[in-house]
N, C-alpha and C positions, 0 to 999 in steps of 0.2 A: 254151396258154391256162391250163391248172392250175399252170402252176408260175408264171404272173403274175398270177395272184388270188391264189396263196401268198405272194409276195412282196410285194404291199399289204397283205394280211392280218398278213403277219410283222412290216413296217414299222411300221404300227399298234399293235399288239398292244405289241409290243416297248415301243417308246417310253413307251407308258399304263405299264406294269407300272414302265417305270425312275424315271419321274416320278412314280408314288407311292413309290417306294424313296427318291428322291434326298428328298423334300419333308422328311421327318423332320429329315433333314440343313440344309437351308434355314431351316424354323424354328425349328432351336435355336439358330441362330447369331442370327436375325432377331433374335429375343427377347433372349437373352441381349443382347446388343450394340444395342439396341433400332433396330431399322432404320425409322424414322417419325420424323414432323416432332415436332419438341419444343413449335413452337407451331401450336395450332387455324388452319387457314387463314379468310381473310376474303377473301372476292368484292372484285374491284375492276375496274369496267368500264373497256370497252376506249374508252371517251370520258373516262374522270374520273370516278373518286367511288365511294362504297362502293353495290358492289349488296347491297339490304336484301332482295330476297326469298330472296333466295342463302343470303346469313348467316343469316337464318331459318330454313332448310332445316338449313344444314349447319355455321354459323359458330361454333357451341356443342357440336355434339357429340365424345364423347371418343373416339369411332372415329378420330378423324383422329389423334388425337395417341398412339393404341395400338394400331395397326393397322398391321402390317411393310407395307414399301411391296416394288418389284423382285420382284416374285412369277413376273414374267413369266422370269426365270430356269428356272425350272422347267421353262419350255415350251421356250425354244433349247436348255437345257443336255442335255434328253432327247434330244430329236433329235438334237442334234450326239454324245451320246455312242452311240447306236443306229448312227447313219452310219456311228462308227469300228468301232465294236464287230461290224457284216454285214460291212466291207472286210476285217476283219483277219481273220474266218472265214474269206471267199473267199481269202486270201490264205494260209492256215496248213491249211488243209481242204482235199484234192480231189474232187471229183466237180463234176459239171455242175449240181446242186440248187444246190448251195450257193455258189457262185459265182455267180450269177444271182439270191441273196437280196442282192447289194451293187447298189448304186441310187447310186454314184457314176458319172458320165460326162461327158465333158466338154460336148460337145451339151446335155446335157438338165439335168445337177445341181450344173456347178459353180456357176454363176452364181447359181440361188437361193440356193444353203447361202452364198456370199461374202455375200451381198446381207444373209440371214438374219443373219448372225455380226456383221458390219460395224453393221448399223442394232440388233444389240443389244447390243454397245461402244458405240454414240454414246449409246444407248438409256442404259444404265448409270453412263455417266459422268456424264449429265445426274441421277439419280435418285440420286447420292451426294453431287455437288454442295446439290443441293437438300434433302435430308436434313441435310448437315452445317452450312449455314448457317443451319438454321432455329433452332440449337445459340446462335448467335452473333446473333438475330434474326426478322426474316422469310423464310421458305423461298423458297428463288430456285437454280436451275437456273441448265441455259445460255439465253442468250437466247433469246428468240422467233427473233429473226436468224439467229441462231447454228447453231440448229435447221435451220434452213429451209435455210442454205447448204449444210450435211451431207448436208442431201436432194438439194439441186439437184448437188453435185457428184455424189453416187454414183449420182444420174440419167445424169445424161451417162456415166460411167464403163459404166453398165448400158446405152443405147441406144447407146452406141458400140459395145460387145460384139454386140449384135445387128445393128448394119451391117457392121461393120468383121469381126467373127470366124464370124458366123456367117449373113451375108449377105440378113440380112431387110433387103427394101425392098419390101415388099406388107403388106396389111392386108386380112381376110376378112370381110366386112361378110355378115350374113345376107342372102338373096335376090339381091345384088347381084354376090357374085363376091369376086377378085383386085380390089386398088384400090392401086394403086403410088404410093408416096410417096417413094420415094429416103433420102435422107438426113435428112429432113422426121421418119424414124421416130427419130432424137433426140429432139430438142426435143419431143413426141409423146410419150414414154415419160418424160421430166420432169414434163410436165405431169399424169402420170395419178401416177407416184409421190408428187406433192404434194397432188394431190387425193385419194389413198387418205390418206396420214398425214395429212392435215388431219381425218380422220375418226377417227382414234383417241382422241378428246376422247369418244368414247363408252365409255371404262373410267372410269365415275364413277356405277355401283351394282354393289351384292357381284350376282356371277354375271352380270352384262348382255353386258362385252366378251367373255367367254368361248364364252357359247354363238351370240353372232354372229362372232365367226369361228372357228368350229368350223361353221358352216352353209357358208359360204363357203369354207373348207377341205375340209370334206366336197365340196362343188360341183365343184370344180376336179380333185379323187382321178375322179370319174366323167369328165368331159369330158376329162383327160387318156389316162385306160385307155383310152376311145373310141379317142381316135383314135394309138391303139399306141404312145404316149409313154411307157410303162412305169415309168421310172425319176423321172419327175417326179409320177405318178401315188405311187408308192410313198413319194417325199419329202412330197408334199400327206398325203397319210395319216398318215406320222410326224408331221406338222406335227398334225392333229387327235388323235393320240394325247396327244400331251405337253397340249395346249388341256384335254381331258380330264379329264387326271391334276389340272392346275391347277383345273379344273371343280370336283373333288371335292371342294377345300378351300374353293374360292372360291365355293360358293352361303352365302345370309343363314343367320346372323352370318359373314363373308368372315372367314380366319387370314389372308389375307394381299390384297394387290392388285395387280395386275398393273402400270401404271405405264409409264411410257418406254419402259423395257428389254424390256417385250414389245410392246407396239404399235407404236412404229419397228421393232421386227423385225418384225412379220405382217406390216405393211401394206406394206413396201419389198420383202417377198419376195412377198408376194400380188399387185404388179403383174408382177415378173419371171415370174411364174407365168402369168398373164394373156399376155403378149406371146409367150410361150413356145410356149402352145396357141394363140395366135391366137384367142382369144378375147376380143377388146376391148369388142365391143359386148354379149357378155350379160355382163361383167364389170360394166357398168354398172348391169344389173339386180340380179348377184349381193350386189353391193356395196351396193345402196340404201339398207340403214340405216346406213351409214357416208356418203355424201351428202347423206340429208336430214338427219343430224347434224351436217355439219358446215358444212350450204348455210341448218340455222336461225340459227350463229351471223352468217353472213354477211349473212343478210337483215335481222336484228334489227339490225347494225350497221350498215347502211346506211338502214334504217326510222330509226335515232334522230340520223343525221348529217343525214339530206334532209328529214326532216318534224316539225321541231321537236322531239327527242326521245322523238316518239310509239315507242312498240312494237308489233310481231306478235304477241310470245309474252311470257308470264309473267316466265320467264328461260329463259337460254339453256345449252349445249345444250337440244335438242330431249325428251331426256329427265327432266331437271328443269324442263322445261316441264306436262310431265303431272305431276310430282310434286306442282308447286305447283298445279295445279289440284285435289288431293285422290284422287290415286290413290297406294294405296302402292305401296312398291319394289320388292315381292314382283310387284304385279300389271304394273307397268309391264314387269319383265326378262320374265317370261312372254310378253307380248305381243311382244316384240322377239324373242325366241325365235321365237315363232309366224311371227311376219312375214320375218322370215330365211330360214326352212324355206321360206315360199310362193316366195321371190323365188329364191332360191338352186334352187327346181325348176324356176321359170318358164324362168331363166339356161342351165340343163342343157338345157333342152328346145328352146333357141332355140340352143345350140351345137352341140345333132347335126342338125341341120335340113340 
């Protein structure tokens, strides 16, 4: 038991300290080579037409166009270099410590770290795309389609691995038990990968995405120790270390912002993680402010297609929704902090049950 609280401890630890080493590095290139949109973005609803409460919010100011984008770099690149950096100890070191600080295995850490790597290349390509056309015009990425098919194929890639390699065909519902679904746990684990990255539209204020999945990574470091997962426990930790490290730059005035390239990585590996531990349904709670962020835009868009263009909310996400009713940025990230912490304990407490 001490030398697997050391080795979250170490994973953690580790990755925070390399992701404040590496950022230095990150922003001198960011700047230097100005990694941001060359033109101010402008809201354009998902029916037609310029959203004006948008562009009043954010459509003039010069954050957008001098604020390095891919920040989320920071977070996979620590992790992923921490992961090599314990393996190659256990591997060049002997004794029984140190060999047991590596948190690679196949059961438990290939599939996150692929899933992590994978969804922050698509992550990437998307956030250079969209940076270099904004050069030649308006900022434009890969499609929304595009997106989405990336997720859905490395769904499937990812719930085939759990039927097919590693023989999940049950799901642990609190109070209820074993709940057996066969192959069902496909299609099942698509559907929650899209529904997590549908929620990454909440890296749109300095420090917001950060410290909500840092709660939710935190969340999942406990529920996996629980239940003797070790080595996924210790990757979830790396993962809030590097979050951290990016923390420290990214609270108001933000040097950089997180972008694609880290929220397709958290949120593709944050369901892997989830299915891992068998924890689907407090994931749901875990997850909440990534939900009702991305269940506001959903409802707003269905509010203005069924009921004469009427709206729910101000504008959409759910976060510049309270902005535009007069709270500032500072107060809103605070509260989504806040709220993160409750849901993300509730999440823990209904996965040791």
């Amino acid at each position: 038991m001490p030398v697997d609280i050391l080795k979250v401890f170490i994973a953690a630890t580790l990755t925070f300290f390399i992701g404040i080493g590496i950022t230095p590095i990150f922003t001198h290139y960011a700047y230097r080579f100005a990694w941001w949109k060359k033109t101010g973005m402008k809201g354009e609803a998902m029916l037609g037409g310029e959203t004006t409460v948008y562009n009043a919010l954010y459509g003039n100011k010069e954050a957008e166009t001098h604020t390095p984008r891919m920040g989320g770099i920071i977070i996979w690149a620590s992790v992923l270099v921490t992961t090599f950096v314990l393996w190659v100890l256990s591997v060049i070191v002997l004794g029984d410590v140190v060999d047991k600080l590596n948190f690679i295995s196949r059961n438990q850490t290939w599939l996150p770290l692929f899933t992590l790597f994978v969804g922050a290349i698509i992550g990437l390509a998307n956030d250079i795309l969209d940076i270099s056309s904004s050069r030649r015009g308006a900022p434009r990425g890969l499609s929304r389609l595009t997106r989405i098919g990336f997720i859905v194929l490395l769904g499937i890639v990812g719930g085939w691995w759990f039927y097919a390699k590693l023989g999940v065909i049950a799901l642990s519902l609190p109070f209820l038990g074993e709940v057996t679904i066969g192959f069902l746990i496909i299609p099942l684990f698509v559907i929650f990968m899209l529904g997590l990255y549908s929620g990454g539209i909440i890296d749109g204020i300095d420090g917001l995405s950060g410290g909500v999945f840092a709660s939710m990574y935190g969340a999942f470091t406990i529920i996996a120790f629980s239940h003797n997962q070790i080595d996924v426990a210790a990757f979830c930790a790396a993962v809030v270390g590097g979050i951290l490290a990016f923390l420290w730059f990214n609270i108001p005035p933000a040097r950089f912002w997180m972008t694609e390239t880290g929220t397709m990585a958290l949120t593709t590996a944050l369901t892997v993680v989830a299915f891992l531990t068998n924890s689907i349904v407090p994931l749901l709670i875990i997850a909440m402010p990534l939900i009702a962020t991305s269940a506001s835009v959903i409802l707003q868009y269905a509010s203005k297609r069924f009921r004469d263009g009427k709206k729910i909310f101000l504008i959409t996400p759910l976060h510049h929704h309270f902005e535009a009713m007069g709270w500032p940025s500072y107060k809103v990230t605070m509260r989504y902090w806040i709220l993160s912490l409750v849901c993300a304990i509730i999440g823990t407490v209904l996965a040791l049950v």
